[in-house]
C-alpha positions as a LaTeX table, in Angstrom:
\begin{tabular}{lrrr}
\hline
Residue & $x$ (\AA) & $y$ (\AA) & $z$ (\AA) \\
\hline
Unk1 & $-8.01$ & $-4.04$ & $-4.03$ \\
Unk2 & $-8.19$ & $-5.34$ & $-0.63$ \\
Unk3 & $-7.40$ & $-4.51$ & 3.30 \\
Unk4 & $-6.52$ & $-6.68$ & 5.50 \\
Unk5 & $-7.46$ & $-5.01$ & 8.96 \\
Unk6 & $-6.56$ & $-5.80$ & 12.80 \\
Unk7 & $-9.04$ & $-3.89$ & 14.74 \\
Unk8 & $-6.88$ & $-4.57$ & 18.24 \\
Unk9 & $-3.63$ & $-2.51$ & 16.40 \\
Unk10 & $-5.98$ & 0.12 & 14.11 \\
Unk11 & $-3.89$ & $-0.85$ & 11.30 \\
Unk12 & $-4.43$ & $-2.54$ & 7.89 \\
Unk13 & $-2.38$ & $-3.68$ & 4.92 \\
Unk14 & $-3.17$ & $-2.66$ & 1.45 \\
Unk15 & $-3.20$ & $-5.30$ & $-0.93$ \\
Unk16 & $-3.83$ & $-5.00$ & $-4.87$ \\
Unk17 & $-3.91$ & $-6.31$ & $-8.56$ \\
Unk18 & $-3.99$ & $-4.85$ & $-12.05$ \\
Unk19 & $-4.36$ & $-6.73$ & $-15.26$ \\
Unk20 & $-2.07$ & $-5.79$ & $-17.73$ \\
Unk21 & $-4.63$ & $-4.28$ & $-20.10$ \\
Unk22 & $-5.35$ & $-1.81$ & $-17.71$ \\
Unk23 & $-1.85$ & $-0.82$ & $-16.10$ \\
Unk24 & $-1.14$ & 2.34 & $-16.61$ \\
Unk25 & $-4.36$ & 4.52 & $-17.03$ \\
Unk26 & $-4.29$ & 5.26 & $-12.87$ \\
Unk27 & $-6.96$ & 3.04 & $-12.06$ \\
Unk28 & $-4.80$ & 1.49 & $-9.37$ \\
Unk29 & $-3.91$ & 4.94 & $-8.22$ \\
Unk30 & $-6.94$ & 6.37 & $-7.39$ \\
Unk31 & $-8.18$ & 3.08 & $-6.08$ \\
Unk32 & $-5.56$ & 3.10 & $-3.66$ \\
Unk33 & $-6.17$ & 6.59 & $-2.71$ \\
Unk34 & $-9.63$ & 5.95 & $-1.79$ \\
Unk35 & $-8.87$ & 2.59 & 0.07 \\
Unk36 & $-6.57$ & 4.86 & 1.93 \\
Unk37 & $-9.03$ & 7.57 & 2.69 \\
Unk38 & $-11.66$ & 5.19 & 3.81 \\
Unk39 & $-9.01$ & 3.13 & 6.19 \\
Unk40 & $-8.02$ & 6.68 & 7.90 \\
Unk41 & $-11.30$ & 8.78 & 7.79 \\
Unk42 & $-14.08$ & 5.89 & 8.06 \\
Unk43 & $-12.06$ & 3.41 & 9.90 \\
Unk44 & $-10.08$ & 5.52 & 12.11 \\
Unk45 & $-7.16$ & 3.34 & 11.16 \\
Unk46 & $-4.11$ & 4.53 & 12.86 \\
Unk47 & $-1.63$ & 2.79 & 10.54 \\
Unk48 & $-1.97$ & 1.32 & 6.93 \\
Unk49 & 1.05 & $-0.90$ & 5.03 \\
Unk50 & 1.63 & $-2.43$ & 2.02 \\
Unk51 & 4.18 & $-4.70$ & 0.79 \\
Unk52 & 5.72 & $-4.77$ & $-2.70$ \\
Unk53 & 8.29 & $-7.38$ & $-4.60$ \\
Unk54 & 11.56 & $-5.15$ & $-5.51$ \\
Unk55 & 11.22 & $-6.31$ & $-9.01$ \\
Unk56 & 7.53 & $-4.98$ & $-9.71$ \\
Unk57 & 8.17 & $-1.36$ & $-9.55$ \\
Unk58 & 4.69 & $-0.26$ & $-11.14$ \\
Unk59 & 3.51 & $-1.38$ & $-7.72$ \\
Unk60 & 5.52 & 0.28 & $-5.47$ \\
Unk61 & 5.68 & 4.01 & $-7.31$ \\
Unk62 & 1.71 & 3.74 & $-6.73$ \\
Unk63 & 2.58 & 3.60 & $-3.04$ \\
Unk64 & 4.39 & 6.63 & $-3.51$ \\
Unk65 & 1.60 & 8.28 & $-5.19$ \\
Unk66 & $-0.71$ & 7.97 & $-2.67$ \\
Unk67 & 1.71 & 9.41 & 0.02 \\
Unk68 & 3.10 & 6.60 & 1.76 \\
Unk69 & 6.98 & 6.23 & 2.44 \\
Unk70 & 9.55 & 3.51 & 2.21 \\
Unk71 & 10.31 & 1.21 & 5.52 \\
Unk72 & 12.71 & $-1.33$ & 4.14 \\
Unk73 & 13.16 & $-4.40$ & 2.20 \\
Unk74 & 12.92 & $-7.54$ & 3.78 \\
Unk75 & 15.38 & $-9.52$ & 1.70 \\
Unk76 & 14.12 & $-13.17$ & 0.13 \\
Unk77 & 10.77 & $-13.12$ & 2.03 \\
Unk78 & 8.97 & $-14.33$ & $-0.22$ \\
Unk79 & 8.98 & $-17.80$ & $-2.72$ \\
Unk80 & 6.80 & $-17.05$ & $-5.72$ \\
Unk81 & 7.30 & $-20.36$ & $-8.28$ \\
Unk82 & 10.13 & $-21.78$ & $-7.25$ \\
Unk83 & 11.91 & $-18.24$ & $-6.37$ \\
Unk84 & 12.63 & $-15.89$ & $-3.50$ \\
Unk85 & 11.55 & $-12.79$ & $-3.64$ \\
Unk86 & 12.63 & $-9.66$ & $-2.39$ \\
Unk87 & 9.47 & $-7.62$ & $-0.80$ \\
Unk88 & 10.03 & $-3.64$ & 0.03 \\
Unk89 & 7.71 & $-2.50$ & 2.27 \\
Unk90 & 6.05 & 1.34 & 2.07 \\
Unk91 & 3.77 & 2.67 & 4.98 \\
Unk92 & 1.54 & 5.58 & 6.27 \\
Unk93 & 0.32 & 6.49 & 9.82 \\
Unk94 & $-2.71$ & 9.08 & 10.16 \\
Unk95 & $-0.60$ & 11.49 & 11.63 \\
Unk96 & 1.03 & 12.05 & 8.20 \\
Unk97 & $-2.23$ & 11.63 & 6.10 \\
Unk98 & $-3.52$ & 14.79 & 8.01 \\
Unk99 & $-0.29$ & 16.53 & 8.06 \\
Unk100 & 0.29 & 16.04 & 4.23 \\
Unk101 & $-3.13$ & 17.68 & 4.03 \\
Unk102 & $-4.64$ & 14.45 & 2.60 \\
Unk103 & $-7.84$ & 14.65 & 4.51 \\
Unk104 & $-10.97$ & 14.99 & 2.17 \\
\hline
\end{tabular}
């Protein structure tokens, strides 16, 4: 897990990897959750993003999970060996995470 943060815009992208022996026991998940928490409540992050390819869905329904919605997909944005990608984005701004009640 990682955050990429620009103090100036109080936002941050949410970046992540899961080996395959460990996809799908939520690890990821609740990782996420927690990167998220500590981005809005100890970083008073205003905005946080994250970026998936269209063909990895595992990564992109833990994006749901945590509460963030679909932007858009940004067609071919990215060349991964030899390839372009397409990369849909998913977002949250604090607003929501305290509406949705997601404040610990």
């Amino acid at each position: 897990m990682s955050m990429g943060v620009s103090q100036k815009h109080k936002r941050a992208e949410l970046a992540y990897w899961v080996g395959q022996p460990f996809w799908g026991q939520g690890f990821a998940t609740e990782a996420a959750r927690r990167i998220i928490q500590f981005g809005f409540e100890d970083l008073d992050l205003n905005r946080i993003f994250a970026a998936a390819m269209t063909k990895n869905p595992g990564s992109y329904k833990i994006m749901r999970k945590i509460g963030m919605k679909e932007e858009g997909t940004f067609p071919q944005h990215v060349l991964k060996w030899g390839v372009y990608e397409d990369l849909v984005f998913y977002g949250m701004v604090k607003s929501d995470y305290l509406r949705e009640g997601l404040l610990s």
